[in-house]
Biopython code that builds the backbone (N, CA, C, O; Angstrom):
import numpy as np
from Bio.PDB.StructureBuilder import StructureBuilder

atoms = [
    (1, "UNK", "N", (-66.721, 8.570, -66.144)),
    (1, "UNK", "CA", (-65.595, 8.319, -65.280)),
    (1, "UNK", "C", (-64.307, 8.647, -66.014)),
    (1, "UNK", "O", (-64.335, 8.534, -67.239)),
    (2, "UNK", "N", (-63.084, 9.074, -65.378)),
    (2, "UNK", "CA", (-62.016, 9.993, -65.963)),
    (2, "UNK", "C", (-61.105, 9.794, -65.254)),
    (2, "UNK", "O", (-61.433, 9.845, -64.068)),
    (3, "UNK", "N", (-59.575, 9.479, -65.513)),
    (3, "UNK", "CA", (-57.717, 9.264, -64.722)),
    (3, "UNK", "C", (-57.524, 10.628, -65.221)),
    (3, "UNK", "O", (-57.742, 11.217, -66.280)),
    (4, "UNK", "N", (-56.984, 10.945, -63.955)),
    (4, "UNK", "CA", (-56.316, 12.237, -63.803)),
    (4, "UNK", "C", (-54.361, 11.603, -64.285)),
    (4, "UNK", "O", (-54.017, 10.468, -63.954)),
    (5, "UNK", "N", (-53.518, 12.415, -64.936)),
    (5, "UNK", "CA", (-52.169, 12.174, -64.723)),
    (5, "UNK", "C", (-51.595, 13.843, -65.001)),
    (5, "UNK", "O", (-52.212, 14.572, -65.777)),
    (6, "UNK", "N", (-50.137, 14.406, -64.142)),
    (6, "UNK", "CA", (-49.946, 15.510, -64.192)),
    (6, "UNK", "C", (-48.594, 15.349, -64.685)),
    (6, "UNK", "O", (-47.995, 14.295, -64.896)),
    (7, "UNK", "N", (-48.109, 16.802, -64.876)),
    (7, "UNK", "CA", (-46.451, 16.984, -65.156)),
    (7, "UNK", "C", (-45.714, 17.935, -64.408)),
    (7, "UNK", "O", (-46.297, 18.902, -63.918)),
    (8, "UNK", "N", (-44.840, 17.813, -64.306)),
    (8, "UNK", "CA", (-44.382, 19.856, -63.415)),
    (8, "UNK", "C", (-42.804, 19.555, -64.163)),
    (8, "UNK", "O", (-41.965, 18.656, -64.200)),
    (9, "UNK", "N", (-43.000, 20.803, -64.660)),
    (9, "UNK", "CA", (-41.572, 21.455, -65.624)),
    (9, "UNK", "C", (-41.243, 22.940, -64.911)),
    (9, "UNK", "O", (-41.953, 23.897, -64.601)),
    (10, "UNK", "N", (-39.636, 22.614, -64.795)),
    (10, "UNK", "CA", (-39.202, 23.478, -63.965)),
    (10, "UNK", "C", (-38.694, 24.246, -64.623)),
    (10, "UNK", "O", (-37.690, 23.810, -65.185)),
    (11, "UNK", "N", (-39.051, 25.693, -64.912)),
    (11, "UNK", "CA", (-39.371, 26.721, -65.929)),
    (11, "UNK", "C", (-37.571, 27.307, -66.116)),
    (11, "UNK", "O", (-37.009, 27.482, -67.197)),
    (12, "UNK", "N", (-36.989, 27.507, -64.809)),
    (12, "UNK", "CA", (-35.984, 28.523, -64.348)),
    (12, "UNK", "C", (-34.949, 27.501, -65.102)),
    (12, "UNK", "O", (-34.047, 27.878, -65.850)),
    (13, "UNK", "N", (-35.308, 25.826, -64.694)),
    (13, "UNK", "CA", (-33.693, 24.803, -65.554)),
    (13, "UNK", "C", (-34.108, 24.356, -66.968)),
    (13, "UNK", "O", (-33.343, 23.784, -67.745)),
    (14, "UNK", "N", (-35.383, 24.668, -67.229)),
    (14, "UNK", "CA", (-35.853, 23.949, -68.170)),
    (14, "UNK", "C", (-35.989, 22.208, -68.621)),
    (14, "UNK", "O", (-36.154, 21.622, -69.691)),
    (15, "UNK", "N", (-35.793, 21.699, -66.937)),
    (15, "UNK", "CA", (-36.076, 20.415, -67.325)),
    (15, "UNK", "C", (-37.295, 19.825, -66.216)),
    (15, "UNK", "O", (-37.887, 20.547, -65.413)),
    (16, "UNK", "N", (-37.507, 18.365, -66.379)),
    (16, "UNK", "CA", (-38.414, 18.141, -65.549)),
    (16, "UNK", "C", (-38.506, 18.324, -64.034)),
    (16, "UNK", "O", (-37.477, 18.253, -63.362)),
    (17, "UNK", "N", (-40.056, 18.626, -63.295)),
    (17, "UNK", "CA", (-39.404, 18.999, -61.747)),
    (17, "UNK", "C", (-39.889, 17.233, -61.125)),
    (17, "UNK", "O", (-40.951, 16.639, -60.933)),
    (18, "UNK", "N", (-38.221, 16.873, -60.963)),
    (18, "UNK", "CA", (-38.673, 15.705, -60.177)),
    (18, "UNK", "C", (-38.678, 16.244, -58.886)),
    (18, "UNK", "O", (-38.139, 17.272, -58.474)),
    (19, "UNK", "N", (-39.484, 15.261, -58.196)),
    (19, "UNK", "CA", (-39.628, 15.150, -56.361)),
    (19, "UNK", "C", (-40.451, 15.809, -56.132)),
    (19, "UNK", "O", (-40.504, 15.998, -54.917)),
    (20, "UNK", "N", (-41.668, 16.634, -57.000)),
    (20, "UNK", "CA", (-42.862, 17.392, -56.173)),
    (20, "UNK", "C", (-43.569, 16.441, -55.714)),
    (20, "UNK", "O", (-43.932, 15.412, -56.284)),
    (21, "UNK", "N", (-43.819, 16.902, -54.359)),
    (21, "UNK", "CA", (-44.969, 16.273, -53.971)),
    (21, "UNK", "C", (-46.589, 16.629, -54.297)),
    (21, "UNK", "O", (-47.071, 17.762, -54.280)),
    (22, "UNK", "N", (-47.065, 15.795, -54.497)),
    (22, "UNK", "CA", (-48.945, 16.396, -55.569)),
    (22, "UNK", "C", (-49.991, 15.508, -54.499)),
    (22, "UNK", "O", (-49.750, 14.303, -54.417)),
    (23, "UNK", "N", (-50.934, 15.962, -53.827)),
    (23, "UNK", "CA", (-52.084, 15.807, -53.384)),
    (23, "UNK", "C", (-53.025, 15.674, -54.083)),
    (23, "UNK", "O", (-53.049, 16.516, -54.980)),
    (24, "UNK", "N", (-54.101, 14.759, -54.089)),
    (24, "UNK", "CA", (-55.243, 15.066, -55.246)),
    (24, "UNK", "C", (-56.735, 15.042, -54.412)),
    (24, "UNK", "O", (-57.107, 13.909, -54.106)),
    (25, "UNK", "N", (-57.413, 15.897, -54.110)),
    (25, "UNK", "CA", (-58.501, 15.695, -53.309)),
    (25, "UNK", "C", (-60.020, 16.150, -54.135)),
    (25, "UNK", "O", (-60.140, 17.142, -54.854)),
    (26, "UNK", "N", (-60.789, 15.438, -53.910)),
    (26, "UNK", "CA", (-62.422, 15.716, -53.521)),
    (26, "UNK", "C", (-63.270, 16.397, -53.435)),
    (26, "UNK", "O", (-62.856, 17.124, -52.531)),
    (27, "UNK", "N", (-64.138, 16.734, -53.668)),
    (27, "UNK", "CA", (-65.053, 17.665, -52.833)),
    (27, "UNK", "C", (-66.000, 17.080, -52.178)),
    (27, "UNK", "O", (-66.919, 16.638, -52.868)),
    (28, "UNK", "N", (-66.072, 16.917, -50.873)),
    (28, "UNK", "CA", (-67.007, 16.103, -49.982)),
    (28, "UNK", "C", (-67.545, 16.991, -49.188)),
    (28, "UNK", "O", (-66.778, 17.869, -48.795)),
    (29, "UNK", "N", (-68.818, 17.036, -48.769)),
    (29, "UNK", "CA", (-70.037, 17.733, -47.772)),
    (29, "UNK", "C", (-69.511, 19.015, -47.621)),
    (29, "UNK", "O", (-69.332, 19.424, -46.474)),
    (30, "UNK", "N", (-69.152, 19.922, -48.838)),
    (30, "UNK", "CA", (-68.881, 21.138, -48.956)),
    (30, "UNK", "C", (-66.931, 21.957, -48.229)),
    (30, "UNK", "O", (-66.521, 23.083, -47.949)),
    (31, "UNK", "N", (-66.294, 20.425, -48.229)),
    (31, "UNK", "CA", (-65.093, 20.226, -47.840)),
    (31, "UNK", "C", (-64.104, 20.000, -48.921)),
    (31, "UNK", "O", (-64.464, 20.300, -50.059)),
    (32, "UNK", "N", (-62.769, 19.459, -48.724)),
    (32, "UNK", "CA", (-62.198, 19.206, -49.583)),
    (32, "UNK", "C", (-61.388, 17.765, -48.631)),
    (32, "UNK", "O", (-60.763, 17.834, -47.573)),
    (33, "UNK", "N", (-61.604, 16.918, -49.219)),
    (33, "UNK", "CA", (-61.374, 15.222, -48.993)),
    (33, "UNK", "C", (-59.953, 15.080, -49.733)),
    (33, "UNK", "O", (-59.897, 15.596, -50.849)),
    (34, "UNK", "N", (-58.776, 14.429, -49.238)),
    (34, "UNK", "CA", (-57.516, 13.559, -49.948)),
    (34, "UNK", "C", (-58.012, 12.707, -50.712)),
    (34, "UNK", "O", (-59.227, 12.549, -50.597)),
    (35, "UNK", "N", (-57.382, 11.984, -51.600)),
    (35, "UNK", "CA", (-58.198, 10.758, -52.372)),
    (35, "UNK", "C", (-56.868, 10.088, -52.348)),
    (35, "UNK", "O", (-56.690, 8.983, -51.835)),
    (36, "UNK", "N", (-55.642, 11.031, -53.109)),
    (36, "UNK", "CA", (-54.309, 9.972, -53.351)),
    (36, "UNK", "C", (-53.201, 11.447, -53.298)),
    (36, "UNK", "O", (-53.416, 12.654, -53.416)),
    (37, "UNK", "N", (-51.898, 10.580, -53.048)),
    (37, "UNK", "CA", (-50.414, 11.565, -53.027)),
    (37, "UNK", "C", (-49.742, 10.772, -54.076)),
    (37, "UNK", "O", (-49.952, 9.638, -54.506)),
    (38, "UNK", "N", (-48.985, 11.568, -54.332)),
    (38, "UNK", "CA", (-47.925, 10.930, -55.113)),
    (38, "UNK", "C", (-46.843, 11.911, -55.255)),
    (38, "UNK", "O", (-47.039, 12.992, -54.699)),
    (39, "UNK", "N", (-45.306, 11.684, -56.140)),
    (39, "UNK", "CA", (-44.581, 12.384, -56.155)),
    (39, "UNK", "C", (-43.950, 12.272, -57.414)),
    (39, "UNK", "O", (-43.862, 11.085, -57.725)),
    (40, "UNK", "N", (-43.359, 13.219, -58.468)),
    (40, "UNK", "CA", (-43.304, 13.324, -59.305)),
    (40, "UNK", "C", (-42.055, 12.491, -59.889)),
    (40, "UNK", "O", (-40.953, 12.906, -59.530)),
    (41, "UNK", "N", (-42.077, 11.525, -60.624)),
    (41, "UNK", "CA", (-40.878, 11.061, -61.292)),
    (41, "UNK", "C", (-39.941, 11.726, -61.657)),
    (41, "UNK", "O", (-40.052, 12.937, -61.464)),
    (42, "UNK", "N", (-38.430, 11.128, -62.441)),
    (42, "UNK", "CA", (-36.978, 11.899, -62.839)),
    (42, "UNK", "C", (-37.666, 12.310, -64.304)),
    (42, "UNK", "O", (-36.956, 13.046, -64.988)),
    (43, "UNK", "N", (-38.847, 11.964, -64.831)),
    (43, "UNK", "CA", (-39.267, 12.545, -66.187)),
    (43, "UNK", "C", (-40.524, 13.718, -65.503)),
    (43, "UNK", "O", (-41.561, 13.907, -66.139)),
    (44, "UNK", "N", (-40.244, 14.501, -64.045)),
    (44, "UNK", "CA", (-41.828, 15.266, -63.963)),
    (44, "UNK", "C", (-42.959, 14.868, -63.644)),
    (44, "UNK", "O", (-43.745, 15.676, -63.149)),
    (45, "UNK", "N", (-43.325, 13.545, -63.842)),
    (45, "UNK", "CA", (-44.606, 12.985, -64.201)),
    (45, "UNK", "C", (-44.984, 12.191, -63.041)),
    (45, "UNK", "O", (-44.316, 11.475, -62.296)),
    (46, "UNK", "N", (-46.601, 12.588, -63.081)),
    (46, "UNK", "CA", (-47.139, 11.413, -62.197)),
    (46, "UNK", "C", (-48.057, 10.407, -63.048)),
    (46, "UNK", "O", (-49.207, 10.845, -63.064)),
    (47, "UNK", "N", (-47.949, 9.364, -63.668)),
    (47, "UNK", "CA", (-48.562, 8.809, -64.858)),
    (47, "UNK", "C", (-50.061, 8.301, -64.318)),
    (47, "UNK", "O", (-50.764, 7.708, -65.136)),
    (48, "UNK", "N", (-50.327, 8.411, -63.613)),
    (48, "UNK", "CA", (-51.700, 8.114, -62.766)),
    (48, "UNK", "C", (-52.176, 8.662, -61.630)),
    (48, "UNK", "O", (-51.511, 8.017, -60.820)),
    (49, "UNK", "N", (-52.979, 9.528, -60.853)),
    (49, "UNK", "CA", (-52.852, 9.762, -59.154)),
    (49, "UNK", "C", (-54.708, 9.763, -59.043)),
    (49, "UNK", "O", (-55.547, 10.336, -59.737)),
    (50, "UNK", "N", (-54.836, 8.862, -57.866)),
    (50, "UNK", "CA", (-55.930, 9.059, -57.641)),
    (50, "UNK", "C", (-57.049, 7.736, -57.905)),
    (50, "UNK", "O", (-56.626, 6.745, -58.500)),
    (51, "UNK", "N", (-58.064, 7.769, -57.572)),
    (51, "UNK", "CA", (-58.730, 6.849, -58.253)),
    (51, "UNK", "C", (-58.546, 6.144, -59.536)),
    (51, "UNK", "O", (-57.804, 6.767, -60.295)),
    (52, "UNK", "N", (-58.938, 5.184, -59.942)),
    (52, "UNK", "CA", (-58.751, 4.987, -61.155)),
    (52, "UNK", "C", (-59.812, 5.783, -62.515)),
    (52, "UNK", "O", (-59.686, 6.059, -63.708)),
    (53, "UNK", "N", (-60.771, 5.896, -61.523)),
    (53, "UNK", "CA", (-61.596, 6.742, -62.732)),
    (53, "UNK", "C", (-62.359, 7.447, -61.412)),
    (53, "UNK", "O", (-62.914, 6.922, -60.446)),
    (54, "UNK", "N", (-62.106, 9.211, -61.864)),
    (54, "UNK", "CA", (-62.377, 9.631, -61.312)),
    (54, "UNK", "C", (-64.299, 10.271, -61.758)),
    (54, "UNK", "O", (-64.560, 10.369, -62.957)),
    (55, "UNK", "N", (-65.113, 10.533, -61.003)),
    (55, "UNK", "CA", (-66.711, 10.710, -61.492)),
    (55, "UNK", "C", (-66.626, 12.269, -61.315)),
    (55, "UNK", "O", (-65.900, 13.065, -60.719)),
    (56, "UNK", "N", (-67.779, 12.309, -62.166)),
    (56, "UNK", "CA", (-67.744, 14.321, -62.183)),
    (56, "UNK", "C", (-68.016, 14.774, -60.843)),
    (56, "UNK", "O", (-68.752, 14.424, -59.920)),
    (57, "UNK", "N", (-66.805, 16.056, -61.150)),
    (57, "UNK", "CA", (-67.320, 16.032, -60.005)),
    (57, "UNK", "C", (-66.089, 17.871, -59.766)),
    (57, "UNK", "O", (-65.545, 18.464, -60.698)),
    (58, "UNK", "N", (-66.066, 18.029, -59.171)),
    (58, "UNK", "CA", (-64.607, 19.129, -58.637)),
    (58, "UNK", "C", (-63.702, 18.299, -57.746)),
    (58, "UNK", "O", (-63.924, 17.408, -56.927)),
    (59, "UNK", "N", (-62.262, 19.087, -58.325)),
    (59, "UNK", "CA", (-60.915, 18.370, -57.744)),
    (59, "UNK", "C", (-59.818, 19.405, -57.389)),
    (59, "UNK", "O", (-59.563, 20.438, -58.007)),
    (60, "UNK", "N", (-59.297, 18.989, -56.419)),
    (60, "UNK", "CA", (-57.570, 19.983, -56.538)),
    (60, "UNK", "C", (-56.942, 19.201, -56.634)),
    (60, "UNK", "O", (-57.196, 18.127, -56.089)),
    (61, "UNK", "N", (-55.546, 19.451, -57.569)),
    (61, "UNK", "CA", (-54.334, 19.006, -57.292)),
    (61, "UNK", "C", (-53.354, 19.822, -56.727)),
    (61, "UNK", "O", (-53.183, 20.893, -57.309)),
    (62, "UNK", "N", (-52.570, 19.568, -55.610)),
    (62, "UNK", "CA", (-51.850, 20.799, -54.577)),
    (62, "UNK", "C", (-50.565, 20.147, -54.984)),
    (62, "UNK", "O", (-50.261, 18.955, -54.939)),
    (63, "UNK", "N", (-49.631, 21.546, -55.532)),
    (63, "UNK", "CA", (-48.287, 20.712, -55.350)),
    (63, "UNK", "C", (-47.519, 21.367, -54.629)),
    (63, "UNK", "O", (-47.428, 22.546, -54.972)),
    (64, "UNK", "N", (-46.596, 20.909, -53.278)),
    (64, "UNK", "CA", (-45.863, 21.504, -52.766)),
    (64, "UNK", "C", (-44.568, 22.186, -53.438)),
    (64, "UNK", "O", (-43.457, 21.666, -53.338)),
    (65, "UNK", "N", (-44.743, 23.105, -53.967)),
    (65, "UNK", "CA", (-43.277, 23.955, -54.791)),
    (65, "UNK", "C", (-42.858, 24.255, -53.836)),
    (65, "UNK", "O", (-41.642, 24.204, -54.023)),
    (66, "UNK", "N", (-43.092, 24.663, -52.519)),
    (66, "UNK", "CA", (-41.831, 25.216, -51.415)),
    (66, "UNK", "C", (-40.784, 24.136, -51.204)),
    (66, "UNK", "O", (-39.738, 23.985, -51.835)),
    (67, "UNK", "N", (-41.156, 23.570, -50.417)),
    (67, "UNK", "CA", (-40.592, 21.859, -50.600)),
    (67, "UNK", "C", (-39.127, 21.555, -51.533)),
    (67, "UNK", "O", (-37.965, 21.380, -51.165)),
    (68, "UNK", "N", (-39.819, 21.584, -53.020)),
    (68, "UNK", "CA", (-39.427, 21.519, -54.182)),
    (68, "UNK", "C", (-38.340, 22.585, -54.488)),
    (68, "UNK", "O", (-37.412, 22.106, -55.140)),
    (69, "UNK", "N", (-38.252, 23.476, -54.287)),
    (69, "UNK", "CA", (-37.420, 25.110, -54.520)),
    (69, "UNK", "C", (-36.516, 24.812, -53.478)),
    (69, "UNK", "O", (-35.303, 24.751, -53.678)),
    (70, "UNK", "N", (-37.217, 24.559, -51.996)),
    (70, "UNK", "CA", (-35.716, 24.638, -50.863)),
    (70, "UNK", "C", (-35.303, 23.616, -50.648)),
    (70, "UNK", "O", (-34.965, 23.547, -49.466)),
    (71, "UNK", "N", (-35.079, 22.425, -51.362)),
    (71, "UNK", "CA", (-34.282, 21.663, -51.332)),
    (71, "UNK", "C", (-33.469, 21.836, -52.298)),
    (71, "UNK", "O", (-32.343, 21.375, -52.106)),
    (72, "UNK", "N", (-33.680, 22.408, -53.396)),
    (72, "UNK", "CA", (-32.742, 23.374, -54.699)),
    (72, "UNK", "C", (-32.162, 24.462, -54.104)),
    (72, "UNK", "O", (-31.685, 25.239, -54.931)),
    (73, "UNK", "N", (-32.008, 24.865, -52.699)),
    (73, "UNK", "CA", (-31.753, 26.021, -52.403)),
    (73, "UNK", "C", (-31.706, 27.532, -52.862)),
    (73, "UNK", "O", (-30.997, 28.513, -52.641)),
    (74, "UNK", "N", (-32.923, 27.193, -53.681)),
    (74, "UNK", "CA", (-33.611, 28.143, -54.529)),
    (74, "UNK", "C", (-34.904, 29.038, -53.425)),
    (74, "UNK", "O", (-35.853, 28.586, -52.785)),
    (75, "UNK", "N", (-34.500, 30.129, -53.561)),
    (75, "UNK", "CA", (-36.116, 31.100, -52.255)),
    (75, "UNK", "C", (-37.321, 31.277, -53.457)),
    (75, "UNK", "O", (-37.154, 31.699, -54.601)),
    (76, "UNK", "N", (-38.370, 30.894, -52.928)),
    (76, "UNK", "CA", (-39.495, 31.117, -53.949)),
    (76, "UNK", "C", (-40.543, 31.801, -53.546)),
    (76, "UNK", "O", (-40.408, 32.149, -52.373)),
    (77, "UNK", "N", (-41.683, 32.193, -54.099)),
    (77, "UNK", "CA", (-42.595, 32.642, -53.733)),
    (77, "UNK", "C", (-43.932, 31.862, -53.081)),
    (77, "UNK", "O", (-44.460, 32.128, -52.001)),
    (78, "UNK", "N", (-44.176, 31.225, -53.669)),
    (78, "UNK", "CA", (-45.220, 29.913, -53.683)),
    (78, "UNK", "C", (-44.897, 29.064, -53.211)),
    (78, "UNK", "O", (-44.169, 28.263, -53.796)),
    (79, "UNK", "N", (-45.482, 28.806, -51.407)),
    (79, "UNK", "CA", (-45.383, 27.260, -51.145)),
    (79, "UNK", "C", (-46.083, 26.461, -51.432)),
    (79, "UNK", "O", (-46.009, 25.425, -50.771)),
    (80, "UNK", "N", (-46.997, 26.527, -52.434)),
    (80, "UNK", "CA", (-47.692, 25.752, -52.774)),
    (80, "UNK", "C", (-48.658, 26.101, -54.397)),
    (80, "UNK", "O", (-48.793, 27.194, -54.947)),
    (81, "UNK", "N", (-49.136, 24.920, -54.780)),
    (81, "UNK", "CA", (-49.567, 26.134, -56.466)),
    (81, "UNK", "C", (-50.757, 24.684, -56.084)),
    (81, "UNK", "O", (-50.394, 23.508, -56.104)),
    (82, "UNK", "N", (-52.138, 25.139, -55.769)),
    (82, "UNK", "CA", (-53.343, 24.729, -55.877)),
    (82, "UNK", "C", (-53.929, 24.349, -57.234)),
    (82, "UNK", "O", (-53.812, 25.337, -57.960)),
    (83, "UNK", "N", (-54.434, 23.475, -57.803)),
    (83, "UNK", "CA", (-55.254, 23.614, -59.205)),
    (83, "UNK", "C", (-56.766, 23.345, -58.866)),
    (83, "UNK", "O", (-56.898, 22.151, -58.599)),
    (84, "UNK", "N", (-57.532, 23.790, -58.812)),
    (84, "UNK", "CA", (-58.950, 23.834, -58.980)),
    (84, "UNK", "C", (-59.839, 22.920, -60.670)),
    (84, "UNK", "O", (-59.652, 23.500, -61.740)),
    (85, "UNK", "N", (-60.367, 22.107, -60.679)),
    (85, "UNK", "CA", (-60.648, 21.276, -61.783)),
    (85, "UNK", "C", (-62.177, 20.906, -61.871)),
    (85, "UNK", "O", (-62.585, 20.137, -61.001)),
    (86, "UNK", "N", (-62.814, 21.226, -62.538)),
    (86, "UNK", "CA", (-64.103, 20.002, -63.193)),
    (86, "UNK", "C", (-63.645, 18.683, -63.803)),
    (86, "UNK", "O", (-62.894, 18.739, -64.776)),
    (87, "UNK", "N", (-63.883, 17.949, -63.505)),
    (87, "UNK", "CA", (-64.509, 16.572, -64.243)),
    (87, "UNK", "C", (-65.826, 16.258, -64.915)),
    (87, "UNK", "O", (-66.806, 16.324, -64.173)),
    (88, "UNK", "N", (-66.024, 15.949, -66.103)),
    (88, "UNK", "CA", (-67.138, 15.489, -66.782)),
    (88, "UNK", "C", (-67.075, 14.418, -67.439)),
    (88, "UNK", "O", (-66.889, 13.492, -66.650)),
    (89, "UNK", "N", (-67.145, 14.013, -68.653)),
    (89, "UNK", "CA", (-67.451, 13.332, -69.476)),
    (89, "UNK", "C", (-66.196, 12.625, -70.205)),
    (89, "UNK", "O", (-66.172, 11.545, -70.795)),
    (90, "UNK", "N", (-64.968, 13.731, -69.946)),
    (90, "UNK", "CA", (-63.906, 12.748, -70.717)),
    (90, "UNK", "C", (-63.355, 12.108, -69.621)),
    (90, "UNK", "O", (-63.504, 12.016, -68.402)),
    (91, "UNK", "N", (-62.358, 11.525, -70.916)),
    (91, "UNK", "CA", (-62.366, 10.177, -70.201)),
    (91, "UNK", "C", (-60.549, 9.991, -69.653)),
    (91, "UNK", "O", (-60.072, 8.931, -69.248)),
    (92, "UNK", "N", (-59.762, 11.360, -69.789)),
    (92, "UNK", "CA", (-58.554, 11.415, -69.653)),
    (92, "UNK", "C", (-58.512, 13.076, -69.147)),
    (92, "UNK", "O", (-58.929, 14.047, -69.778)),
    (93, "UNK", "N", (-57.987, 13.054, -68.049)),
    (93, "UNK", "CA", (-57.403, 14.661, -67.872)),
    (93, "UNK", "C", (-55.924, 15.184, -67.297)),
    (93, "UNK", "O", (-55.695, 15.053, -66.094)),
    (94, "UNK", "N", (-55.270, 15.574, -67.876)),
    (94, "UNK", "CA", (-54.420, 16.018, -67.654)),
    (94, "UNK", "C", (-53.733, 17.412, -67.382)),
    (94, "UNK", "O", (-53.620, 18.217, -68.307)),
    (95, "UNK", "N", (-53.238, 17.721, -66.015)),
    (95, "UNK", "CA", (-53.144, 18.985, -65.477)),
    (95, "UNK", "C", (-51.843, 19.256, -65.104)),
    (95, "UNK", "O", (-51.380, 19.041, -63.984)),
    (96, "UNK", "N", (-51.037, 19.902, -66.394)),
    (96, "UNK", "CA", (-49.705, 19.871, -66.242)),
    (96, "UNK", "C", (-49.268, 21.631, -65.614)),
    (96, "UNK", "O", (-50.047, 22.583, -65.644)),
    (97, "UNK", "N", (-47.840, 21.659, -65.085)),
    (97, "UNK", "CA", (-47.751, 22.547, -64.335)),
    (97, "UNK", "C", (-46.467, 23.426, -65.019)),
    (97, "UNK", "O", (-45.608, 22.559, -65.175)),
    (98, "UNK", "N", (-45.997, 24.504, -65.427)),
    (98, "UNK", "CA", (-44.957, 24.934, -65.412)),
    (98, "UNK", "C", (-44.740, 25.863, -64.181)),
    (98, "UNK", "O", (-45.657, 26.503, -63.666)),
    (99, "UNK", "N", (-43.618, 25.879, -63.809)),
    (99, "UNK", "CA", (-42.993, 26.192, -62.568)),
    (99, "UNK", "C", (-42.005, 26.921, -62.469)),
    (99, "UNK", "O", (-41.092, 26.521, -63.191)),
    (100, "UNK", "N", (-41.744, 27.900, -61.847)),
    (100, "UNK", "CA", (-40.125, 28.576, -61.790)),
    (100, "UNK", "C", (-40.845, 29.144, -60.525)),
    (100, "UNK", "O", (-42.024, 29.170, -60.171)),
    (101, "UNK", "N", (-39.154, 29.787, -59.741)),
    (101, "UNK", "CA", (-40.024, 30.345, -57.904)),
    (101, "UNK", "C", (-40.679, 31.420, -57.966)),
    (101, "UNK", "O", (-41.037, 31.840, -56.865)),
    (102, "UNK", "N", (-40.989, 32.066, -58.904)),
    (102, "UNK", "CA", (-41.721, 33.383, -58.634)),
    (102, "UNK", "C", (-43.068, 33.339, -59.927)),
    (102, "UNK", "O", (-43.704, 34.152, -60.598)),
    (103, "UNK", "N", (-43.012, 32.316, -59.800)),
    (103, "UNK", "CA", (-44.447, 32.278, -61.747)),
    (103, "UNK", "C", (-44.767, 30.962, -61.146)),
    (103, "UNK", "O", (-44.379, 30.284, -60.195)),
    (104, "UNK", "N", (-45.780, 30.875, -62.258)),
    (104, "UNK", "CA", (-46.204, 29.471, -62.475)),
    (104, "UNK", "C", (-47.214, 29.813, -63.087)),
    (104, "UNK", "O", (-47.727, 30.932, -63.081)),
    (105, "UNK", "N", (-47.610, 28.733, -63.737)),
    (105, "UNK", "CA", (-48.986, 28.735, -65.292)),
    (105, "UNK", "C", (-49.467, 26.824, -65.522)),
    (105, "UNK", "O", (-48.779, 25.834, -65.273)),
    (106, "UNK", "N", (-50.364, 26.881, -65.872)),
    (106, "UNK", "CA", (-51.231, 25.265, -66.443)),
    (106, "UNK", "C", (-52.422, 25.886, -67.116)),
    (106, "UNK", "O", (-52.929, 27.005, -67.181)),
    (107, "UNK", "N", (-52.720, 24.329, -67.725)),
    (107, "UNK", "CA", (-53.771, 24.313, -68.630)),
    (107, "UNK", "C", (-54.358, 22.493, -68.697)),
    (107, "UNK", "O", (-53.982, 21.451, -68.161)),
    (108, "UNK", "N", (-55.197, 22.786, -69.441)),
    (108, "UNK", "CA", (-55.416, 21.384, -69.511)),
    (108, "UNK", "C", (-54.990, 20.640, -70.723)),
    (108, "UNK", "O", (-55.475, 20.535, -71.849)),
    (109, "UNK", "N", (-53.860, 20.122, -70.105)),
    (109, "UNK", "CA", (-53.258, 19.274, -70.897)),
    (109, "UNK", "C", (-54.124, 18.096, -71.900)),
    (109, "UNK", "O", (-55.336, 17.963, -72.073)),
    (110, "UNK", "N", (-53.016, 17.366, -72.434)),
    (110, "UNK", "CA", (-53.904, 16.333, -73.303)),
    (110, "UNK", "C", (-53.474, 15.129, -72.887)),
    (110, "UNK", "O", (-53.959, 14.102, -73.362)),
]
sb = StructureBuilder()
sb.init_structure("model")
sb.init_model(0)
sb.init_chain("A")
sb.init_seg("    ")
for serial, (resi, resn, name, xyz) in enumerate(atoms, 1):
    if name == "N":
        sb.init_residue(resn, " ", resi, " ")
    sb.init_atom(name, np.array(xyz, "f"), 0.0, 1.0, " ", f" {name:<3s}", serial, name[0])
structure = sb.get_structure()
């Protein structure tokens, strides 16, 4: 069993992206299930989303960057930046995001 927590850094100001909104879903009967939302703190961060311990399994985290960009009155490319994930055995995962309107990149954080 495994807590997911994420970050989103906004590449173009170089500081944290507060106010994304992040979805975290499931994989159920060959679907994709919600589990929890949340929205990113004035430090980026969502310090927890989701179950408390999540079981192996596959996950997305969806973050709305359109949202995020046009309320900056910034035009972007990406209304949205999907993450695709395994879960196994550890026991912490973290799936941080860098962001600007026309890029974006992650990894698995620590």
């Amino acid at each position: 069993m495994s807590h997911l927590t994420t970050h989103v850094l906004d590449a173009m100001t170089g500081t944290p992206a507060e106010g994304v909104a992040v979805t975290l879903s499931g994989r159920e009967d060959g679907g994709w299930e919600p589990l929890a939302s949340g929205v990113t703190d004035g430090d980026g961060r969502i310090g927890e989303i989701g179950p408390e311990r999540l079981s192996r399994g596959d996950y997305q985290v969806r973050f709305d960057t359109g949202m995020y960009f046009q309320r900056r009155g910034v035009e972007s490319f990406y209304p949205e930046v999907v993450i695709t994930f395994s879960v196994g055995d550890g026991a912490h995962y973290h799936v941080p995001l860098l962001l600007s309107p026309f890029a974006y990149s992650t990894y698995r954080g620590s």
